[in-house]
N, C-alpha and C positions, 0 to 999 in steps of 0.2 A: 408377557413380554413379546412372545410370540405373534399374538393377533397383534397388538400393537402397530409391531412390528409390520404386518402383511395390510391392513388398513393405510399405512402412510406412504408403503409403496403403491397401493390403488390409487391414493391421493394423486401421488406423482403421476403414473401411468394416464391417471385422468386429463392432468394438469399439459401433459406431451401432448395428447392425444386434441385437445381443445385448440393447443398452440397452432397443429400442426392442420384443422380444418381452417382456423383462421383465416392463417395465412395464403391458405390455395384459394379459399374466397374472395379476399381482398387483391390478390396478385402483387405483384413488385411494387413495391414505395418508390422504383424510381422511376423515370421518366419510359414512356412505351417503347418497344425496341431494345431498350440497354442490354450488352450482353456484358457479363459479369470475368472482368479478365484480369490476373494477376499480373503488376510490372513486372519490370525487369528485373535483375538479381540489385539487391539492394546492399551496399557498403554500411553494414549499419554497427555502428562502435558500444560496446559495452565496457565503459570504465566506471569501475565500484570505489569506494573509498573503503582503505585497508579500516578494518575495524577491530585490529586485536587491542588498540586502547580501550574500544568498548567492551568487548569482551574480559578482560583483566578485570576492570570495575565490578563489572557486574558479576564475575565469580569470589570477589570478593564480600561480596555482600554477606550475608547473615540471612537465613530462611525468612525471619519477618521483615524485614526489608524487601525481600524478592515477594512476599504474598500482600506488600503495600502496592507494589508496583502493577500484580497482578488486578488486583483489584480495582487500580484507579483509572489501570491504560488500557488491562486486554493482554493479549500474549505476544503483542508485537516485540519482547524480546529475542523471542527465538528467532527472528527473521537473522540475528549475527551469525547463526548457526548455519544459514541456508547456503548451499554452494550454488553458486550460478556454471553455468555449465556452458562456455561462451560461444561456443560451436554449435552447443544444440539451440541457444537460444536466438543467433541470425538464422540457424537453420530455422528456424518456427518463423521469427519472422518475413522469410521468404511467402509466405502463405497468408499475411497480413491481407486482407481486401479492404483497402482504404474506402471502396464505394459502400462497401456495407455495414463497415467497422467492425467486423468479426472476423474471425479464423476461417480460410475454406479449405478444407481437405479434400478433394478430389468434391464429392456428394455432399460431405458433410460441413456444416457452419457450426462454428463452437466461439462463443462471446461469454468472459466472467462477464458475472453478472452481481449486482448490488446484495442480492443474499449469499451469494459464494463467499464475498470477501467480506460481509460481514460474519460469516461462520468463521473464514479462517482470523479475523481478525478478534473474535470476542471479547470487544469490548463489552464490558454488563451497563456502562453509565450512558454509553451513546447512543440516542432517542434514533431510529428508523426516521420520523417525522422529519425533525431538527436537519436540517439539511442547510451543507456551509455557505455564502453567499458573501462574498468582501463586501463591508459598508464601506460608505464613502464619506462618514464621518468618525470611521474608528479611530484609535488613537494612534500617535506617530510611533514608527519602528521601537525608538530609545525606552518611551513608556511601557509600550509590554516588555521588552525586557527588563525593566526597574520591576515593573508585577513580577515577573515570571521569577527572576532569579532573587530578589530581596535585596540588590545592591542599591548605592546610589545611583540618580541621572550622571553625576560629573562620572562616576568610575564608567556605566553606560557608555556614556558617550565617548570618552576615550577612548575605547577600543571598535567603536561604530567604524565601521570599509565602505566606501564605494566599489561597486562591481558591477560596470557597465552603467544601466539607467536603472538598478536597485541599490541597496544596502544590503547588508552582511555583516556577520561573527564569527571569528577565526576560531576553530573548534577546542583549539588549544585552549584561549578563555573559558568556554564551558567545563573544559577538563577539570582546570584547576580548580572551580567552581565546586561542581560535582565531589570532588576527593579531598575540599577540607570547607568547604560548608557545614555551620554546626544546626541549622536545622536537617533533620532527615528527608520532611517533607519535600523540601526546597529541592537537594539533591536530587529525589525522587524525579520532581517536575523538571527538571533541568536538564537530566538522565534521558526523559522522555522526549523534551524537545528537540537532544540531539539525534535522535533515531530516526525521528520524521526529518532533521534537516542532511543527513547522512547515509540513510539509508532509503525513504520512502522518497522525501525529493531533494536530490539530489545536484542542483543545477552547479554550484561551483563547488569542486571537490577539496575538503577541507573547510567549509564554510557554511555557515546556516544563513541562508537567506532570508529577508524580511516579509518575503509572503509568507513562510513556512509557521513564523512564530504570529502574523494573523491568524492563520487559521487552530494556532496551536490555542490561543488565546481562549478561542469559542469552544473548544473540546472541553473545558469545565463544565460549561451550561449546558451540557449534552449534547452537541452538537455531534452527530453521523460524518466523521473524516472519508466513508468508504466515495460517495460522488468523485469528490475531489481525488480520490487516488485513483478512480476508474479514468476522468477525462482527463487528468494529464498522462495515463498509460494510452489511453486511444488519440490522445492529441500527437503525442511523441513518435507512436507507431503509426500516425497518418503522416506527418511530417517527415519520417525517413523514408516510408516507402513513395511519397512522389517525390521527392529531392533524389530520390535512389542512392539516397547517403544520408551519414548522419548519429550523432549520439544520441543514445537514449536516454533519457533525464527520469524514465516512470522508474516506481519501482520493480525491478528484475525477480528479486525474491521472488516477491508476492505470488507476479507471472505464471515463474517459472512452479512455486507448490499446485498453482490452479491447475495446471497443462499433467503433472505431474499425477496428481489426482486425478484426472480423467481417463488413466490406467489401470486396469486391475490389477489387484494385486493378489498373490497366492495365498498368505497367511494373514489376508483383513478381512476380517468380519462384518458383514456387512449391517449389521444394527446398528453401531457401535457410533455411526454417523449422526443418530437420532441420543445417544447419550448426550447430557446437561454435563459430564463430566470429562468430553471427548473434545480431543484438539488436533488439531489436523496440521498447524504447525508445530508444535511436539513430536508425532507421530513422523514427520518426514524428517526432522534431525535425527531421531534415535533407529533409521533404516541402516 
């Protein structure tokens, strides 16, 4: 375990070290001259949608139930568990560099990255490769949700919203859905869709919008959710910080475990990040 262990850290140590000659060879990716300046203090709004409906559900499950769920999504449940912490997290985003899309801390650049949030996200089914992309001949909003939830189109469409220049689902319908649906599987899937449209994006509060359940569509076929959760976090956070206002629509959670993790901690072990059986959003609820 040990050498393991110390070979993975050489990896890494290798992996800095290559990044970091790079980089000073190639020089700035922007334009010559640029110097790299934080705006001004940024009004940036963090509203979450209350989630103890989801939470109730989902404690009420039964062990195989919660190990279908694990198995099919990843551990994006614990994200109900995650507290945002809404001080600290306009505080971070003061430090947003919209020019470089990363975090600057005085010296330092700190950017999640696509293997971060696919470790925090551990999903097993979702292919690295497979990456999301909207067609332009997918099916309309009503039909995946007729896929998704096993209802008819007429029931579908009845409860279809306008919201702005998209569509939408009042989360209330999935409730009822979810808590007396007699397939399990269904529930399950339907369980899942509301967390991507409630918790990961989140554009109208109380509402699952009809991009969310595109992209939900294609996570069957293995399709990697982590791109799409990185560029509307860095869209969101480019967007408030030149507006120097503005709500954040990325997922907060997520954010806030990544920035969280880049702490040390006194009683983590530090292997424990290379266990197949180590979850990192687990570990930050049960602090």
């Amino acid at each position: 375990m040990e050498n393991e262990f110390l070979s993975k850290v050489e990896d890494n140590t290798a992996v800095r070290a290559w990044s970091g000659k790079f980089q000073t060879e190639k020089g700035d990716s922007l334009t010559e001259g640029y110097t790299s300046e934080l705006q001004n203090f940024t009004r940036i709004i963090v509203t979450q949608n209350k989630l103890q409906e989801l939470k109730d559900i989902w404690t009420s499950w039964d062990e195989c139930i919660k190990q279908l769920f694990y198995q099919s999504y990843g551990d994006i449940p614990y994200l109900l568990d995650v507290k945002v912490d809404k001080r600290l997290f306009r505080g971070m985003a003061q430090f947003w560099n919209a020019a470089y899309n990363c975090f600057t801390f005085g010296e330092v650049d700190l950017v999640p990255t696509l293997e971060e949030y696919t470790t925090l996200l551990r999903s097993s089914k979702a292919q690295a490769r497979k990456i999301y992309a909207k067609l332009t001949n997918s099916q309309t909003f009503a039909k995946r949700l007729v896929n998704i939830s096993g209802m008819s189109e007429s029931w579908v469409t009845a409860r279809i919203q306008q919201n702005g220049d998209s569509k939408c689902i009042l989360w209330e319908n999935l409730r009822d859905l979810i808590l007396t649906h007699p397939d399990v599987k269904k529930r399950v899937e339907i369980f899942d869709l509301s967390i991507y449209g409630l918790v990961i994006f989140l554009r109208a509060l109380r509402h699952i919008d009809e991009a969310v359940t595109d992209l939900f569509d294609r996570l069957g076929k293995g399709v990697t959710p982590v791109p799409a959760i990185l560029a509307e976090t860095f869209r969101s956070l480019n967007m408030c910080r030149k507006a120097e206002e503005g709500r954040f629509i990325g997922c907060a959670q997520l954010l806030m475990v990544w920035f969280h993790g880049h702490f040390w901690k006194v009683d983590k072990v530090s292997y424990r990040v290379f266990s197949e059986g180590y979850s990192p959003l687990k570990e930050e609820i049960v602090m």
